[in-house]
Every structure is written in structure tokens, then in C-alpha cells.
C-alpha positions in Angstrom: -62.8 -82.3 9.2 -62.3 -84.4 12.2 -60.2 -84.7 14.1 -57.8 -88.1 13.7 -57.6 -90.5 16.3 -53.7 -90.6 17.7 -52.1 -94.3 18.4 -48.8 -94.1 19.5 -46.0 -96.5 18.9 -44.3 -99.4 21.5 -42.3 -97.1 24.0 -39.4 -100.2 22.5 -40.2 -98.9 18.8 -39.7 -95.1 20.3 -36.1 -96.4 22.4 -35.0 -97.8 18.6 -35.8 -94.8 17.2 -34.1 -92.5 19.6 -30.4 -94.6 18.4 -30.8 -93.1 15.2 -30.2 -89.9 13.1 -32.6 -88.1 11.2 -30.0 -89.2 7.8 -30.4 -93.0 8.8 -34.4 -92.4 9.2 -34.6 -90.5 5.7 -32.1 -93.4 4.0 -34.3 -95.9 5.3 -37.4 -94.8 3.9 -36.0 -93.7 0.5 -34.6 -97.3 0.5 -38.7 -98.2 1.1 -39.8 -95.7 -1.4 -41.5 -92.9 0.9 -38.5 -90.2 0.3 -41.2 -87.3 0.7 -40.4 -86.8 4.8 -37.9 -84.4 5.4 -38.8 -80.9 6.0 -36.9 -78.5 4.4 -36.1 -75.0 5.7 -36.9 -76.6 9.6 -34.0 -76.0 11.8 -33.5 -76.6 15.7 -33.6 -73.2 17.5 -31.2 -75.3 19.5 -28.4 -77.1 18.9 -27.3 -80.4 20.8 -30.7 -81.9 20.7 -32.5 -84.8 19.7 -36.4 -85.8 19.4 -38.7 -88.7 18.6 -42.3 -88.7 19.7 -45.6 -89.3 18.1 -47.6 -86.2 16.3 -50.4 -84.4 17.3 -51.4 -81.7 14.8 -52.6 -78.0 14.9 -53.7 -76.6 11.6 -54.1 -72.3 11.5 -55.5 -70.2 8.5 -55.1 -66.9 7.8 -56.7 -63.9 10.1 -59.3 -62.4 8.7 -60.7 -59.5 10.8 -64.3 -60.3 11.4 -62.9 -64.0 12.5 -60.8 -61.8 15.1 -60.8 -64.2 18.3 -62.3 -62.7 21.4 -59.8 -63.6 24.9 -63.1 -66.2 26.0 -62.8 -67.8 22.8 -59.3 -68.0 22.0 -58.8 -70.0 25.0 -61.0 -72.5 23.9 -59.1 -72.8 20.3 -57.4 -76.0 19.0 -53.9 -74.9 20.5 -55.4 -74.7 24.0 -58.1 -78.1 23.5 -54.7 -79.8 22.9 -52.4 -78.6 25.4 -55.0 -80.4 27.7 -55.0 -83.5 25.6 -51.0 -83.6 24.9 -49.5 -86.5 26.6 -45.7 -87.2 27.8 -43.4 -87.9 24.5 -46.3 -86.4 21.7 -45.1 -83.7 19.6 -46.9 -80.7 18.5 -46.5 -80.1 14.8 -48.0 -76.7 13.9 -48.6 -75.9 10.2 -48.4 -72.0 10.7 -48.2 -70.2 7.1 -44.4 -71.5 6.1 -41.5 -69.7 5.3 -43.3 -66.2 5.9 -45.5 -67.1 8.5 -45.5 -66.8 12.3 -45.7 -69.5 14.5 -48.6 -68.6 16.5 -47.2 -69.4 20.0 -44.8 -67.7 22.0 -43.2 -68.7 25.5 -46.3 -68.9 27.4 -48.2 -71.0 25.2 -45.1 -73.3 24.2 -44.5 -73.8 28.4 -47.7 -75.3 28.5 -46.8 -78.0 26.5 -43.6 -78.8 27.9 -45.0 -79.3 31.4 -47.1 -81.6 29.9 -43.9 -83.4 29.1 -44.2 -83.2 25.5 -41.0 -84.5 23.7 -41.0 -81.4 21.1 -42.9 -79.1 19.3 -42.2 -78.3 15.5 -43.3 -75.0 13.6 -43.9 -74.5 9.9 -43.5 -70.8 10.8 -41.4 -68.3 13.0 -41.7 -68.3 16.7 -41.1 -65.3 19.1 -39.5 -65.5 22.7 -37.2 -66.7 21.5 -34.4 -66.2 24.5 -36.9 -67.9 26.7 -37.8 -71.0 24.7 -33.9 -71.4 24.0 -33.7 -71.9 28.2 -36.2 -75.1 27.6 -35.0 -78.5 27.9 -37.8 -79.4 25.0 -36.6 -79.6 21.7 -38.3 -76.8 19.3 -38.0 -76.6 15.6 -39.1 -73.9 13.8 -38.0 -71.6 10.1 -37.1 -68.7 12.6 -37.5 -66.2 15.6 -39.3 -63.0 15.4 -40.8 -60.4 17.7 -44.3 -59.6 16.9 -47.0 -61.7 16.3 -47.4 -60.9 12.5 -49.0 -62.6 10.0 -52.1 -62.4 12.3 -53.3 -66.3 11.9 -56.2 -68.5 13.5 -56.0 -72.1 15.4 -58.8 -73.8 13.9 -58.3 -77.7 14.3 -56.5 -80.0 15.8 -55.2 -83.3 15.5 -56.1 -83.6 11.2 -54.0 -84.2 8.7 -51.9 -81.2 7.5 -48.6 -79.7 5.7 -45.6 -79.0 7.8 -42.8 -77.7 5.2 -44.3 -79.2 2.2 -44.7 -82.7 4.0 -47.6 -84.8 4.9 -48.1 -85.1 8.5 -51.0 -87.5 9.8 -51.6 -87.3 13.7 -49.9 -90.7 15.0 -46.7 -90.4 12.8 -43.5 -90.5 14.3 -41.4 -87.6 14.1 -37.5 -87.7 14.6 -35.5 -84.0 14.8 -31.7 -83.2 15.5 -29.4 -80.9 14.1 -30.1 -82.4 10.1 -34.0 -81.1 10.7 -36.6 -83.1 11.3 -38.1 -86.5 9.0 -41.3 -87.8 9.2 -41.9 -91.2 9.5 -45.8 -92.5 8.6 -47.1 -94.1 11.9 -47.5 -97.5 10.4 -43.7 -97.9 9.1 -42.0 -96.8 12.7 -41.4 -100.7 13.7 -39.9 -101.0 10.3 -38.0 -98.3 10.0 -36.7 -98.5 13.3 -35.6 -102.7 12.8 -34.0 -101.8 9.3 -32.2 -98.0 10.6 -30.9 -100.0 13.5 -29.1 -103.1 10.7 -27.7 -100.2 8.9 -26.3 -97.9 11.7 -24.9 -101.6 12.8 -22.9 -101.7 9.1 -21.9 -97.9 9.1 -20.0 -99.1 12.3 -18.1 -101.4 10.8 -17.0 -98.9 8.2 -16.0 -96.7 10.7 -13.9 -99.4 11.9 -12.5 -100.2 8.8 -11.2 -97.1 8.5 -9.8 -96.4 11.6 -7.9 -99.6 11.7 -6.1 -98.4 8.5 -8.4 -100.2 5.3 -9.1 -97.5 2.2 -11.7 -96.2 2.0 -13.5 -98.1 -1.4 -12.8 -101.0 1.1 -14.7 -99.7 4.1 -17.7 -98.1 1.9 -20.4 -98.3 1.1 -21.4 -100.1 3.5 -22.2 -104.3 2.9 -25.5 -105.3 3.9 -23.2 -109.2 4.9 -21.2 -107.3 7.0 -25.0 -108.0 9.6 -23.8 -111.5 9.9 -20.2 -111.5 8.9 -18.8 -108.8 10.4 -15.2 -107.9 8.6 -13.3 -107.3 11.6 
């Protein structure tokens, strides 16, 4: 398969983006009819965090021994081809063997990608160094932390479409995390989304108003679509 030309979004589009929550992001495009974008069982390995960036893919297989990588051409795999190719605010979304898998990078490997500035890295799979990548400033989400590198897997392409926790991921997306998880937002929606997350974070603050200023709460929500152009206080 080839690999998938990446076009990122408007750095504006990414600055909308980065004013909303994973929630808002995954109302908004149930409300369009694409509710399939949340990753379940992907958690922040630490808290406090937030991330929007465009994807770039890696896709590992299982090992099998007489596939064994040798150290010359390991360092030519997928993971390394893109660590060269990663540009400031992508993120690297790994589809690594799911809830039983390993991640297939450790601190080493995940440092070269945040000197590259990447704006996160997300792993269908369990990472290890674990006290190390928790001293990064990047955000990393992942099912886990373990020590050893087992289930032995292979990098084997980069920059396709894959699975990340039972969700489509096509290179160009845009990915939001935080401490909800992580929703994925199909690369030719992110203007969209971001215009209509942004009108309804606008209304949720008037319902936080309302309340606050004493009104019940069947008064204050749901929130009213009006309340755009009429606000009610």
C-alpha cells in the first residue's frame, strides 16, 4: 500500500481547534453523523494536557521470527523514515496490536519525535519508559506502560490508512486528546467542526451563566442554539 499523501489544516483551523474539548469535538460530529471517532481504552499517560495536530500514521504487524529485523535494517523502518519526515504540530498515531499489544517505542525512539516538535504521539498499545516519557512536555497517549518490549512486533508502513482503537485514522486527519481520550476528526471536516464546536462552546457559556447568576437548571439547559444571536443575559 502506499503511503498517503499528508495535508495539513490552516494553522487558524488548528488555533479553533485547540479552544475545544475532546466532548465538544465528538458532539459535533455525532451532531454531523460521523460518531465513529473516539478511541476507547486511550488514556493520557499524563494528566493536564491538551493536543491537536494533524496525523501521520505507523502501521506494525506481528513478529514473526524469520522477519526478525537486523540493527542496519531496523533503522531504516517506517518508525525511523518518519521521524525524519515528522514536521512541528503532526502527530504520530501508531496502531501497535491494541489492548494486549506493545507500543513499539520506548523513550529513545519517542524523543526523536519530540525534537522534531511533534504536538503528540498516540499508541494503540502499551509503551515502556514510562518515568521518562512522563518528564516530556509532548502529549502521549497510549492503553498502558510496561517494561519489556513483548509482543515482539514489526514497523512496516507509514503514513496509510490504519486502526487506532477500533477507529479509522487516514494520514491528514486531525486529532484532538485531553484528559476525555483522544477523537478523531476526518481531515476534510476540521474547518467544520471547528466553526460549529466553537457556536456551541459559545452557548454552553451562557448556560454556565445562567446558572451561576441563580436561573434553574431546565432554564439554563440544554443549551439554545438562539442564544448565538440573542444571548439571554
Amino acid at each position: 500500500m502506499e503511503s498517503l499523501k499528508v495535508e495539513r489544516p490552516t494553522k487558524r483551523c488548528i488555533n479553533d481547534l485547540m479552544e475545544l474539548s475532546s466532548a465538544t469535538v465528538w458532539g459535533t460530529l455525532n451532531g454531523m453523523q460521523i460518531p465513529s471517532t473516539f478511541m476507547k481504552g486511550i488514556v493520557p499517560l499524563k494528566s493536564g494536557y491538551k493536543m491537536v495536530g494533524t496525523a501521520q500514521t505507523l502501521h506494525y504487524v506481528p513478529m514473526r521470527e524469520d522477519k526478525r529485523y537486523t540493527p542496519e535494517s531496523f533503522r531504516a523502518s517506517a518508525p525511523f523514515c518518519l521521524a525524519n519526515e515528522t514536521q512541528e504540530g503532526d502527530v504520530i498515531v501508531v496502531d501497535a496490536g491494541g489492548k494486549d499489544g506493545y507500543g513499539g517505542m520506548g523513550d529513545i525512539m519517542i524523543t526523536s519525535y519530540v525534537v522534531k516538535k511533534a504536538a503528540g504521539m498516540v499508541f494503540d498499545g502499551s509503551i515502556r519508559d514510562s518515568p521518562y516519557a512522563k518528564t516530556l512536555t509532548m502529549p502521549i497517549f497510549c492503553r498502558g506502560v510496561q517494561p519489556p518490549t513483548t509482543p515482539p512486533i514489526l514497523p512496516v508502513a507509514a503514513n496509510i490508512m490504519i486502526q487506532c482503537a477500533g477507529v479509522l485514522v487516514v494520514p491528514g486527519d486531525v486529532l484532538i486528546g485531553d484528559d476525555d481520550g483522544v477523537v478523531v476528526i476526518p481531515k476534510e471536516k476540521a474547518e467544520e467542526v471547528a466553526k460549529k464546536g466553537l457556536e456551541h462552546e459559545k452557548i454552553e457559556i451562557y448556560s454556565r451563566k445562567l446558572l451561576e447568576v441563580g436561573r434553574s437548571l431546565s432554564e439554563a439547559y440544554p443549551p439554545k442554539q438562539e442564544w448565538i444571536t440573542k444571548p439571554p443575559i
